[in-house]
N, C-alpha and C positions, 0 to 999 in steps of 0.2 A: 504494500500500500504506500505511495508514494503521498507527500503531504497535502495537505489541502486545499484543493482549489488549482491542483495539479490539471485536472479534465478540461474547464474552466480555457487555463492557458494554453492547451493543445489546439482547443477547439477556435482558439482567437490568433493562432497561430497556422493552423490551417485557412482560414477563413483570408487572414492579410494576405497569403500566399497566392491564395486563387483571385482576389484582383490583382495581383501585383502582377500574373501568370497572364492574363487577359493584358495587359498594358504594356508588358514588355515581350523582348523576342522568345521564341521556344530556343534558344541558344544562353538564355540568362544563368549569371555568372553562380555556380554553387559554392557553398560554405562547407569545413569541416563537418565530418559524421560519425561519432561514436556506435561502440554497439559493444553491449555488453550480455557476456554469457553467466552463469552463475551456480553458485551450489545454492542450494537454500538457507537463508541464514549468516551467510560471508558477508552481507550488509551493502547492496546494492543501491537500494533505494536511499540512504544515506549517501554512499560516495558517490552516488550521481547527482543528487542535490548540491556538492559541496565542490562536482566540475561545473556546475550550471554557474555558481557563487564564480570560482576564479575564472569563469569566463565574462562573468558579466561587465566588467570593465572593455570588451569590445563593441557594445551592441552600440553604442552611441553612434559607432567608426561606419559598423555593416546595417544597421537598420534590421538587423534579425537576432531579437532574441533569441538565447538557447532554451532549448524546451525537452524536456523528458517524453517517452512515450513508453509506457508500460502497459497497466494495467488496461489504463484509457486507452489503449492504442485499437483494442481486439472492440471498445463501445465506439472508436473512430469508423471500423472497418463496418462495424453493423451499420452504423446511424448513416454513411458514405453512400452504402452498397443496397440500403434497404432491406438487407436480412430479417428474420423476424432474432429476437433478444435469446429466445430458448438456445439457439445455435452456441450461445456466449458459453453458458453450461454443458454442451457437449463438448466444446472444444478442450475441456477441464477434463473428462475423464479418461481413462487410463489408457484403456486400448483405440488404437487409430488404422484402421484398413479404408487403405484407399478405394480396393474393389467393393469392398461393403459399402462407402461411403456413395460411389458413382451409381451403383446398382442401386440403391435406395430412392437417389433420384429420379433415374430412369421408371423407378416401377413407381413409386409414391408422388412425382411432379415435384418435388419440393427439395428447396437447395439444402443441403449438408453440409459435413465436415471438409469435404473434395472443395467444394464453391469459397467456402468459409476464406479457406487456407489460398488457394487462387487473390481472393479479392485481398488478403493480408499480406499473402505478396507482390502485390499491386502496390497497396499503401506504403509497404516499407520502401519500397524502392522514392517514391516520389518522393518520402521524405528525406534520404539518402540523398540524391540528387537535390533536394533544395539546400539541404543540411545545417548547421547549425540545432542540432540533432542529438541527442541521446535514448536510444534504440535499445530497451532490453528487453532480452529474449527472441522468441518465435524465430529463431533462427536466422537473424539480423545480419552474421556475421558470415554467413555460408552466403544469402541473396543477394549482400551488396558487395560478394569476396571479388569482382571484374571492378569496384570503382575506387578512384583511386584516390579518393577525396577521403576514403574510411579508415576508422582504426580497429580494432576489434583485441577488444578485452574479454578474457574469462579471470572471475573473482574463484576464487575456495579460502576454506580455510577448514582449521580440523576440527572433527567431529562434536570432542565437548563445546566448542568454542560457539559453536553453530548451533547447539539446542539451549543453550544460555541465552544468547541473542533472541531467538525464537519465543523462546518462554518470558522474557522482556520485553518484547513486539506482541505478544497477542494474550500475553495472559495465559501462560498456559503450565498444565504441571510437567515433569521430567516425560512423562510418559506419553501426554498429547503432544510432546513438541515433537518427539524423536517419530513419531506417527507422525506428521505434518510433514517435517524434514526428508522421511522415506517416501511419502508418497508424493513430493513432489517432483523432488529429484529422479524418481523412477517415470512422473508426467515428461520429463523436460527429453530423459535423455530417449522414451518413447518417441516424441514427437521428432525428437532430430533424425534419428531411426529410421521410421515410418516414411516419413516426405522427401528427408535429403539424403539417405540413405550412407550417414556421417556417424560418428562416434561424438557425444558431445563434449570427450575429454581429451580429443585427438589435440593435442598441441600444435600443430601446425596450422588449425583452424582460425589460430589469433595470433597478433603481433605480440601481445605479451599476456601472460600470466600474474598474478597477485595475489600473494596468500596472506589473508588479512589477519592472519591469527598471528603472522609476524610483523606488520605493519599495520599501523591506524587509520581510520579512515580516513583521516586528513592527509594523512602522509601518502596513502593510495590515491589519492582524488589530485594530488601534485603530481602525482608522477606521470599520471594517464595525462594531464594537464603540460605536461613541459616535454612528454610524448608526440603529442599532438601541435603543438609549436616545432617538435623538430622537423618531423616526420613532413608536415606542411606549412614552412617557415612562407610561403608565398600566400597565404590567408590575414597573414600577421601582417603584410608589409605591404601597406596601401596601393605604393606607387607601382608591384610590381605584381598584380592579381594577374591569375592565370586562370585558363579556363578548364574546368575539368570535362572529362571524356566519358 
């Protein structure tokens, strides 16, 4: 759950984009694009709040605020695509068959997990190419791995470190966190699975790795931050914007 009023700015942030889309060329200049992967509980939705923080000193420069897209990203893609909302709850449970999903349609008339997943990555990409962007999950970092504007981060950390967090974040006893934890991480690395047919802990999937149970969020949220200025010193430097591909 990313903080409050997170949807809010996704949704004013899509909205700028599509006049600004409509007024200038389909050739308009994109900003960096994060994409983060995650164990559950490494503390994501904190150190992406805390890249948005040290990035905010640009937005006066590019006119585009950085914006998170998490949780909101999957009510972006219904509310977009005109999905019905029930789809949001499928997309949550464990197992993912593509053949199940397209035969469903076919015989029932009615979009599924197949359409869901299509129209989500539609969104990601668009927001990839506009960027000024933080992308977690839904496999962010496998869709946008051809652009070269991206970075792509996976968080972990170790196990106690991860159901303390958890049971901090939602209230929960030793025994609901480690349940939450299992079944999420088991959701995440299905869907990577299922669609992209990737391992979601494959290292070569991301430029860097970050184990937060050795470093602090702040200190992870720097690094991905001065990452990101190396990796695309040409977003930081006015006079020298380049266009990305």
């Amino acid at each position: 759950m990313i903080v409050k009023g997170a949807f809010e700015k996704a949704k004013n942030y899509i909205e700028s984009h599509t006049v600004e889309t409509k007024k200038e060329d389909v050739n308009a200049i994109s900003g960096p694009c994060i994409t983060i992967s995650r164990e559950t509980g490494a503390g994501a939705e904190a150190i992406s709040q805390l890249i948005s923080e040290n990035f905010s000193g640009f937005e006066n420069q590019n006119r585009h605020p950085w914006t998170i897209f998490d949780q909101n990203l999957i009510e972006k893609v219904l509310q977009d695509h005109h999905l019905p909302m029930r789809l949001s709850k499928i997309m949550e449970e464990r197992k993912y068959s593509a053949v199940r999903s397209i035969m469903n349609e076919l015989i029932v008339g009615q979009p599924g997990t197949w359409t869901l997943f299509h129209k989500t990555t539609e969104t990601i990409l668009q927001l990839a190419h506009i960027g000024y962007s933080i992308i977690v999950e839904r496999g962010g970092n496998i869709i946008t791995a051809k652009l070269n504007n991206c970075l792509h981060i996976r968080l972990i950390a170790n196990k106690e470190d991860r159901i303390n967090h958890v049971k901090d974040i939602f209230n929960l006893s030793r025994k609901e966190a480690i349940e939450y934890i299992e079944k999420e991480d088991g959701n995440r690395e299905e869907y990577i699975k299922a669609y992209f047919h990737k391992n979601i802990d494959d290292p070569l999937l991301y430029h860097l790795t970050i184990n937060t149970s050795q470093l602090s969020y702040k200190k992870a949220a720097d690094i991905i931050y001065n990452s990101v200025k190396r990796k695309l010193p040409e977003y930081f430097d006015l006079e020298n914007i380049k266009r990305v591909g």
